[in-house]
C-alpha positions in Angstrom: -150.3 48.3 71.1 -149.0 51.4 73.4 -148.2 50.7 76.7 -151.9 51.9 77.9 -153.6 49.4 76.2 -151.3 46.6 77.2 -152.5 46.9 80.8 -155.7 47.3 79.6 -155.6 43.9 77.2 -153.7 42.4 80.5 -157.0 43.0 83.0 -159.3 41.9 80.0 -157.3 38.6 80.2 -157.2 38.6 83.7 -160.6 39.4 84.6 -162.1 36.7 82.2 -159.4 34.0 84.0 -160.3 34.6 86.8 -164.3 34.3 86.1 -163.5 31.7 83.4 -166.1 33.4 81.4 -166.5 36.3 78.7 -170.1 37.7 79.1 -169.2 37.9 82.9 -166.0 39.6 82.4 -167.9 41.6 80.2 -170.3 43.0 82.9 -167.4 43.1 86.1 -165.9 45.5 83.1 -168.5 47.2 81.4 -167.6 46.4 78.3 -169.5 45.0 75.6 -168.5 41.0 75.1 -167.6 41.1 71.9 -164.8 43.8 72.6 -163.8 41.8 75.3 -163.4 38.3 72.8 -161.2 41.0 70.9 -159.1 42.0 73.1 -158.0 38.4 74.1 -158.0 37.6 70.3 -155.6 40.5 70.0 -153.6 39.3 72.7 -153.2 35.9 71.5 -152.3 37.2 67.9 -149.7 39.5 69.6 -148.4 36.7 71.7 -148.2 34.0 69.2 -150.1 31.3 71.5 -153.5 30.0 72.4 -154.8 31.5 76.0 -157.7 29.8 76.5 -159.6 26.6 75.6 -163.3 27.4 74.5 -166.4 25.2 74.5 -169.8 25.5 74.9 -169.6 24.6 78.5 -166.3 26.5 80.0 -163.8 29.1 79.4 -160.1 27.5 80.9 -156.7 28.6 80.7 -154.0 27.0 79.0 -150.7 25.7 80.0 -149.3 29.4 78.1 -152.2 30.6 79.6 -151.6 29.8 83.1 -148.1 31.4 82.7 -149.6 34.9 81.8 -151.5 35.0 84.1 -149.2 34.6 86.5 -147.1 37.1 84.9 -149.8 39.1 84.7 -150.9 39.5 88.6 -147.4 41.0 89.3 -146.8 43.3 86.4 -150.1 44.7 87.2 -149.8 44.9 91.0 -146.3 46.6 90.3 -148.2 49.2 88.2 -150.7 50.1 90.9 -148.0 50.0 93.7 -145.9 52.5 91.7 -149.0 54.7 91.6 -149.7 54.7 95.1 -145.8 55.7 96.0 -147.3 59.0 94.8 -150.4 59.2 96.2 -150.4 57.8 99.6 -153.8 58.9 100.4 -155.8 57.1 97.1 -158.0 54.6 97.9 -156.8 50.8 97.8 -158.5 48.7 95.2 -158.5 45.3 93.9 -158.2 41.8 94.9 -156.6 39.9 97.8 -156.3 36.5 97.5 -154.6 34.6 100.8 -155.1 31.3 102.6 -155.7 30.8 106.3 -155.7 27.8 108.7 -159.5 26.9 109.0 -159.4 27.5 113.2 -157.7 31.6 112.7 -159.9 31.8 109.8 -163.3 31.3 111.3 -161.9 32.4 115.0 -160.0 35.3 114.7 -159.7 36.7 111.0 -163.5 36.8 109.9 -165.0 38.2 113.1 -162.8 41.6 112.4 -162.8 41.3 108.2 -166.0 43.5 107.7 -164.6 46.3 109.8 -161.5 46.2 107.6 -163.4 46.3 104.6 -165.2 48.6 105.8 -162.6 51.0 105.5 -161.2 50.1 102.2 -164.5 49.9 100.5 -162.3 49.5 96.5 -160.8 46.2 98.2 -162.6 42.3 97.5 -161.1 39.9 99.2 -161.1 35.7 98.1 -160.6 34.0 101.6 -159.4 30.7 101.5 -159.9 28.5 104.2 -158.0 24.8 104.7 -155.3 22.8 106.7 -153.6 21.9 103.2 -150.3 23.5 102.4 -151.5 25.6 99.3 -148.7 26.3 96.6 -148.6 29.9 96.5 -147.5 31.0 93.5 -149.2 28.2 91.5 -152.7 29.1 93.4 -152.2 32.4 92.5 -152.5 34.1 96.7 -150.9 37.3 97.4 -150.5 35.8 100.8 -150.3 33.0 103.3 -150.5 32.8 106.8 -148.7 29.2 108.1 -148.6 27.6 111.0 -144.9 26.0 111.3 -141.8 25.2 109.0 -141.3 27.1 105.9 -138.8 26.1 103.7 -139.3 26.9 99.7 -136.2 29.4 98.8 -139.0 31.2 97.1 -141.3 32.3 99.5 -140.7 35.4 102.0 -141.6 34.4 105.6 -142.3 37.9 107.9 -142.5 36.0 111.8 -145.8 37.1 113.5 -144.9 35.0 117.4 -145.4 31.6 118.2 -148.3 29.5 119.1 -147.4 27.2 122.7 -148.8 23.8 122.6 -151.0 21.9 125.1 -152.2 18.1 125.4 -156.0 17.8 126.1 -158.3 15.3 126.3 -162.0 14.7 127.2 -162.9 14.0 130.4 -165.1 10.6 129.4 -162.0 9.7 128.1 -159.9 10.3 131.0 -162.3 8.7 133.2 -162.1 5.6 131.3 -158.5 5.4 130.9 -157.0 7.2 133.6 -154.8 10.2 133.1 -151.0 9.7 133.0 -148.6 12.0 134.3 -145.7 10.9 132.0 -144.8 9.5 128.9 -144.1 6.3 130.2 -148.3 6.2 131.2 -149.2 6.5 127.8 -148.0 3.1 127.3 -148.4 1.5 130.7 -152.3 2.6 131.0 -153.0 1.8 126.7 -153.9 5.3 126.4 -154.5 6.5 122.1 -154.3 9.6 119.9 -156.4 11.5 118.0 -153.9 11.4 114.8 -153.9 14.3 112.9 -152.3 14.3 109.4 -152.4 16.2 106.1 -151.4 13.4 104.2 -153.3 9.8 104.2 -149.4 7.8 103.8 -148.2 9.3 107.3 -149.9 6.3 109.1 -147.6 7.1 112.6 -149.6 8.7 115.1 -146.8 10.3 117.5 -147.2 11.9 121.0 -144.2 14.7 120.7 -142.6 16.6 123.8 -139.5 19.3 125.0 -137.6 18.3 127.9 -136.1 21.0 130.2 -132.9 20.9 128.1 -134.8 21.8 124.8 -134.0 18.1 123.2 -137.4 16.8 121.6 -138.8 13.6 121.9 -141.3 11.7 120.0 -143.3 8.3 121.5 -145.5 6.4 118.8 -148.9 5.5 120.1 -151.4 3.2 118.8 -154.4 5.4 117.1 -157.8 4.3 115.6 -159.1 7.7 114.1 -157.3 9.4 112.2 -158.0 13.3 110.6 -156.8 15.7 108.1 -158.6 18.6 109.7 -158.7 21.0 112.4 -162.1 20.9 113.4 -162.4 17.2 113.0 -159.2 17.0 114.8 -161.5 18.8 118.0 -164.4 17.0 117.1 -162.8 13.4 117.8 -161.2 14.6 120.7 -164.1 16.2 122.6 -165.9 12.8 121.8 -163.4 10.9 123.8 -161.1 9.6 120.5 -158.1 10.3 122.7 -154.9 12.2 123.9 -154.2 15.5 120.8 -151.4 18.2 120.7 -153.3 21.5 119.9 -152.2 25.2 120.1 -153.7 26.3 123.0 -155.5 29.3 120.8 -157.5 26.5 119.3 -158.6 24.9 122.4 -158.8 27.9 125.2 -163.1 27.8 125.0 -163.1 24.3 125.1 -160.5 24.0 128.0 -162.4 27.0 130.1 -165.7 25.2 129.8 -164.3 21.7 131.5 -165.3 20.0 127.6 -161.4 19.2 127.4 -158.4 19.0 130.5 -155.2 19.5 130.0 -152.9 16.2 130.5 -149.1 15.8 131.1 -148.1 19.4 131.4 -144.2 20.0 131.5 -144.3 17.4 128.1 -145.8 19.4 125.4 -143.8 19.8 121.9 -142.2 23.0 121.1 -144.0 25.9 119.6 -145.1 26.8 116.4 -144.4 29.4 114.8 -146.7 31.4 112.8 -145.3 33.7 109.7 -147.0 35.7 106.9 -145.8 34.1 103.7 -145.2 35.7 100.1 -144.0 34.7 96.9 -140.5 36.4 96.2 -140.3 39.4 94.5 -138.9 43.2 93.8 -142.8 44.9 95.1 -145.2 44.0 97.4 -148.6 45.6 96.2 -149.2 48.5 99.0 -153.1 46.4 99.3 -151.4 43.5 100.4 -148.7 45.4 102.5 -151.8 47.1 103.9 -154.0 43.5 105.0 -150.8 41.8 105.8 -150.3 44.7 109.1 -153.9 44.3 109.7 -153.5 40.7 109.7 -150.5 40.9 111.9 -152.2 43.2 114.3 -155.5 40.9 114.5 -153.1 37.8 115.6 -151.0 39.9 118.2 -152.5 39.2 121.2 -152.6 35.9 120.7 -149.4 34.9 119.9 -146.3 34.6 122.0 -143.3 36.6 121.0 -140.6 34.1 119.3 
């Protein structure tokens, strides 16, 4: 094959991965099917190794497969980046795949995502939307936008500000329990959390804090409900579950509106930080470069500097 139809054989392959199907790769190409079963026959020939398991049902990718594809993504996203070195003004095309925290997602990215796309009509962008830490390079996103620590030697963290932290609770729940003014209340009056945890073994529901001299603390509460998402994390809380830690992005409506009061100020846990995540490597695709400032201007006003 010349180096043209490499590329070419590489979106086949990609294209019907990414559908995991050949007659609809077929028509997101416009190519007849059976050129397309070619193609990845030729492929698999050329690279000595199956690609994809077949049956009637479903098209998946190997374990070889999987690799490609990977492979794939960047050699192809390096191709179109060195295009666009010379010609600044073309159009961006192509797929975005990144993963937001469900509350920015639905608050602050969506409401202003038609506008962008509005003005890079060649761009398509998969939007995923969860609390869980995704693995980036396995899940195959150009980007990722996290909330707190990031420590894989892998990944390439650009800071975007912080998020400062507030402790809120309902005011049934108030009313019924009384509100403390320190730490030591949360124990003297029986006050709970709302725990919030991405994994089901961290059973430890924890009311955290920053003293004046920047030492953090951490006081373990009792806790009957327990959540491994954002919203439900609100949801108990506004229905009088107990004391929660949010950002105070995620709460401002609910706090202007007297459905939640802030409790124990002076004794909230340090900041978060919130960073723009990608894999690590030579190029960063100008489309990604591109939604990742867009991104990072959407956030600015909402975030504290670090």
């Amino acid at each position: 094959m010349d180096s043209n139809l490499e590329l070419g054989a590489l979106r086949v392959f990609l294209q019907v991965a990414e559908l995991a199907h050949f007659s609809r790769a077929a028509d997101e190409l416009g190519l007849p099917k059976g050129r397309v079963s070619q193609v990845v026959r030729d492929l698999e020939s050329r690279l000595g190794t199956r690609l994809f398991l077949r049956t009637t049902r479903r098209v998946s990718l190997t374990a070889d497969g999987e690799l490609l594809a990977e492979r794939a993504r960047a050699l192809l996203a390096d191709a179109s980046d060195i295009e666009a070195l010379f010609q600044q003004d073309q159009q961006l095309k192509g797929r975005l795949r990144v993963d937001l925290p469900v509350r920015l997602a639905l608050d602050v990215v969506l409401p202003g995502l038609p506008a962008f796309l509005a003005q890079h009509p060649g761009l398509n962008v998969e939007l995923s939307c969860t609390d869980r830490r995704v693995d980036l390079v396995e899940e195959g996103f150009d980007c990722v936008l996290r909330v707190g620590a990031v420590h894989d030697p892998l990944l390439v963290a650009r800071p975007l500000g912080q998020m400062r932290m507030v402790n809120v609770a309902s005011p049934a729940y108030l009313a019924a329990r009384g509100t403390p003014l320190t730490p030591d209340d949360l124990l003297a009056q029986g006050h709970e959390l709302v725990h919030y945890s991405q994994t089901w073994a961290d059973r430890r529901a924890r009311f955290e804090w920053v003293d004046a001299a920047g030492k953090e603390h951490a006081l373990t509460l009792p806790s009957r409900v327990t959540v491994n998402n954002t919203d439900a994390y609100q949801a108990a809380t506004l229905a009088g579950a107990g004391i929660a830690q949010f950002p105070v992005q995620g709460v401002r409506q609910a706090l202007a509106e007297g459905r939640l009061r802030p409790v124990l100020a002076g004794y909230e846990p340090a900041p978060l930080p919130v960073r723009l995540v990608m894999s690590q490597r030579r190029h960063t695709p100008r489309r990604v470069r591109v939604f990742m400032d867009w991104l990072a201007g959407r956030l600015g006003d909402r975030l504290d500097p670090t």
